[in-house]
C-alpha positions in Angstrom: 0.0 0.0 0.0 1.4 3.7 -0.7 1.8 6.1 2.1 -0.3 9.3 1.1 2.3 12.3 0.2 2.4 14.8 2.7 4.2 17.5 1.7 6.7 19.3 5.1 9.6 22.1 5.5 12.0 21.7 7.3 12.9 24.7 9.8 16.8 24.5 10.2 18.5 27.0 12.6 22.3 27.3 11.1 23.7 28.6 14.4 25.6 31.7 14.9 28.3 31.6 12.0 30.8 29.0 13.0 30.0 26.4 10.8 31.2 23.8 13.3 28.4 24.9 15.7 25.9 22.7 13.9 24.2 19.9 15.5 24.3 16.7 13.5 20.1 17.0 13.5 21.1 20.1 11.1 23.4 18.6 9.0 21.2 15.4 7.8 18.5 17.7 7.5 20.5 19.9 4.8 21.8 16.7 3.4 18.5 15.3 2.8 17.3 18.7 1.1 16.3 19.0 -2.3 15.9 22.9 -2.1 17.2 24.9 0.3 15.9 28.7 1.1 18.7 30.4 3.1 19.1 33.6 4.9 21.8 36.3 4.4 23.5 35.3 7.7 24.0 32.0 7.1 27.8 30.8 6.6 28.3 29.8 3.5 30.0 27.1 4.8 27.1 25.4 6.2 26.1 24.9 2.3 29.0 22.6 2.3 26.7 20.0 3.6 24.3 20.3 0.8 24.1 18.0 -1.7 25.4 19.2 -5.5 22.1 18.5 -6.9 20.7 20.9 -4.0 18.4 24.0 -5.4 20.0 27.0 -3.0 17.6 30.2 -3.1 18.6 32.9 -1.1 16.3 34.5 0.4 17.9 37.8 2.5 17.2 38.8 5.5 19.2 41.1 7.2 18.7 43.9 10.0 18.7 47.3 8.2 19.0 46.1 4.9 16.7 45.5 2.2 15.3 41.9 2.2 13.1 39.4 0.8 9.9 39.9 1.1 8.6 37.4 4.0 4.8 36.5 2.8 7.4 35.4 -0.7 9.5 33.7 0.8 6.6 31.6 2.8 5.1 31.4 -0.9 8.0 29.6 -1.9 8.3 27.4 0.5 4.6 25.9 -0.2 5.3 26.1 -3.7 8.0 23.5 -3.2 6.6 21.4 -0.7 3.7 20.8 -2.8 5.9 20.0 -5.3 7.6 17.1 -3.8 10.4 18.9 -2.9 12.4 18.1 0.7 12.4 21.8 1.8 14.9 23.5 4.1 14.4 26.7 5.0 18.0 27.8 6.7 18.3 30.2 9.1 20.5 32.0 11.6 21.2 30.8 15.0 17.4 29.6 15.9 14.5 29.5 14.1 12.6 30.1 17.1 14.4 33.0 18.6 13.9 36.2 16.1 14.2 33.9 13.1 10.0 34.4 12.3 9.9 30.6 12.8 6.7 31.3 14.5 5.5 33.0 11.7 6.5 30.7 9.2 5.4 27.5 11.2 1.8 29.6 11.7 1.7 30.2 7.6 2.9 26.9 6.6 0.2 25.2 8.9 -2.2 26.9 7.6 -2.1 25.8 3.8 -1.8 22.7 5.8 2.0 21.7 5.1 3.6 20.1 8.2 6.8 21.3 9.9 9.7 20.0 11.5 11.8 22.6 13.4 16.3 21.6 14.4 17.6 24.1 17.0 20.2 26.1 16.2 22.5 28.0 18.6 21.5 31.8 18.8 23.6 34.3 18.8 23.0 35.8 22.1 24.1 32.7 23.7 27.4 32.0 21.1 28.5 35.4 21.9 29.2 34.7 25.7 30.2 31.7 25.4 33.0 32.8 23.4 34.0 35.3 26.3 33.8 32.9 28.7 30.6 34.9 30.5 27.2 32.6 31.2 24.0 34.3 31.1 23.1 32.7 34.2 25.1 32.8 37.6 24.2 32.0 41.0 25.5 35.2 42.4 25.0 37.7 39.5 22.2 36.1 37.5 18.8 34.2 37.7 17.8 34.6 34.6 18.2 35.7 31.5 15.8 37.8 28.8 16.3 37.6 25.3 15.3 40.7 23.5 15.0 42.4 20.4 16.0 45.9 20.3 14.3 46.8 16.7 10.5 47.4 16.6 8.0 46.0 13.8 7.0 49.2 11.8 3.8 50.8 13.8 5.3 49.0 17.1 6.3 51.0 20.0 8.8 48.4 20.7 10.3 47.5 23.9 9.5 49.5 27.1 13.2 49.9 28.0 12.3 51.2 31.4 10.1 48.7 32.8 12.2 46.2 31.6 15.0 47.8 33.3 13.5 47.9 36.5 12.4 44.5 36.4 16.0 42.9 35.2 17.5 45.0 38.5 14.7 43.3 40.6 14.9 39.7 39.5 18.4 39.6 38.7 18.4 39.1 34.7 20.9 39.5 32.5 19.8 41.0 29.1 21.0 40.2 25.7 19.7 42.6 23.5 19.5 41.7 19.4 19.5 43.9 16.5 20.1 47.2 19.1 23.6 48.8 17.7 21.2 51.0 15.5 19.6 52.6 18.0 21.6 52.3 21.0 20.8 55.9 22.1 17.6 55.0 23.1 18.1 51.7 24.1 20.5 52.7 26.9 18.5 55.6 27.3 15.3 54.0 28.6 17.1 51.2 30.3 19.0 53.9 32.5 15.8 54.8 33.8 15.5 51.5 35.9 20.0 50.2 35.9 22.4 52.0 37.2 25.2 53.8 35.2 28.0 51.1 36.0 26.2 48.4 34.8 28.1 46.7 32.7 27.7 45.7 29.2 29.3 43.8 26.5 28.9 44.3 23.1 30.0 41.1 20.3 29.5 41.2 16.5 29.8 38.6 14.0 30.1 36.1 16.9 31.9 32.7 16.8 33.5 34.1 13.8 37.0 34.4 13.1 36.3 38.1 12.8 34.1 38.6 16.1 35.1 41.7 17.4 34.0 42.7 21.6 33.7 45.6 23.1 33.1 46.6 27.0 31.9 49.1 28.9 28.9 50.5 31.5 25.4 50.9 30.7 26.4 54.7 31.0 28.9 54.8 27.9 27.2 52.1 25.8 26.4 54.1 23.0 29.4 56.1 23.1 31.4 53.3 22.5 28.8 51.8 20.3 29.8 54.8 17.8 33.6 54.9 18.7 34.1 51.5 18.3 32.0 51.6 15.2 30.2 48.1 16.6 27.5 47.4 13.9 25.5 44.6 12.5 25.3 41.7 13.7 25.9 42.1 17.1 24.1 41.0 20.2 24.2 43.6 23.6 25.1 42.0 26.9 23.3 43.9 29.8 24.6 42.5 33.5 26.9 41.8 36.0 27.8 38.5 34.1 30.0 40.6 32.3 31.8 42.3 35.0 34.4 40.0 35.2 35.5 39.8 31.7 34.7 43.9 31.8 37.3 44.5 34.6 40.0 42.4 33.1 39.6 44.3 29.3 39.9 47.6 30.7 43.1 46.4 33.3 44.6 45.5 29.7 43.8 48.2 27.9 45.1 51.2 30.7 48.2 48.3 30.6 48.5 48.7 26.6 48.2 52.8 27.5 50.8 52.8 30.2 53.4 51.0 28.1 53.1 53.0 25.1 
């Protein structure tokens, strides 16, 4: 007897960057696809794993830059699906964590394609972990908020303050996504509820041979935002996780000063 077709996508999450961050749930996935819709921040690396017979549509999506639109992309993904085609629709760090995998699971369900979701590492927790810092901590943290620091258009976004006051209550430790841009307010509004000396770390392009760090308090975050000329993608570590690892780049950097 033949099993009815039921056409499915695939949700991979391609982790941070480092290609070697995938888990091997990823890989067979992306070996298995037959077309593969992948997002701007995906390594090309990862495509490695693909098979040469592979269709690879890239479909970009970037912070701040122009990008495919989504209601197109999900489209395509039906389009294929219904096609026979074993869809993989790649994405950065986790599908699940300000990757629209909610959205996309939501739309695909709907035209009544089922989906499979692989975990990817995020960037907010790859970015830490490659300074050594955890998000949680028995003495500094006791939990952690993931958050995005850019608003859907007609969105008043985040209330910086309230959450401010509520991550100094409850201990958390905030990792703030897609924030560099506008930092000013950011910091701004979380002053209202931190103190000035928080401290903060900010990472781009992390677990990337070219991640670049930067440290400094809650009080000179967008300062060093612009002087550092941190931008996209980067992830914004708010707590006293980071004080530590803080503390030890500014001893080496008056060091580096004092000896030239």
């Amino acid at each position: 007897m033949t099993t009815p077709f039921a056409p499915t996508v695939t949700l991979v999450g391609a982790g941070p960057g480092d290609p070697e961050l995938l888990t091997l749930k990823a890989v067979k996935a992306i070996q298995r696809a037959t077309v593969l819709l992948v997002d701007d921040l995906v390594n090309p690396a990862v495509l490695e794993h693909a098979s040469p017979s592979a269709r690879i549509v890239h479909v970009g999506k970037r912070g701040g830059c122009k990008s495919t639109p989504q209601a197109f992309i999900e489209k395509l993904m039906v389009m294929a699906a219904r096609e026979g085609e074993t869809v993989v629709r790649l994405k950065g760090g986790d599908p699940f964590i300000f990757g629209r995998g909610g959205e996309e699971v939501e739309s695909l369900q709907r035209e009544g394609i089922a989906v499979l979701v692989v975990n990817g590492i995020t960037a907010g927790l790859a970015a830490v972990t490659s300074l050594n810092v955890p998000l949680t901590h028995r003495n500094h943290a006791h939990g952690v908020v993931f958050v995005t620091g850019h608003a859907k258009p007609g969105d008043d976004g985040t209330d910086w303050a309230a959450l401010a006051t509520t991550a100094k209550a409850a201990k958390l430790t905030l990792v703030i996504y897609m924030g560099v841009s506008g930092v000013e307010h950011i910091a701004g509004g979380l002053l209202a509820g931190l103190p000035t000396s928080t401290p903060v770390a900010i990472v781009q392009h992390a677990s990337l041979p070219h991640q670049r760090e930067a440290f400094c308090t809650l009080g000179d975050l967008a300062h060093t935002v612009r002087e550092q000329g941190m931008g996209s993608p980067a992830v914004m570590v708010v707590g006293d996780v980071t004080a530590g690892v803080a503390a030890a780049s500014h001893k080496t950097a008056q060091q580096a000063r004092q000896a030239a």
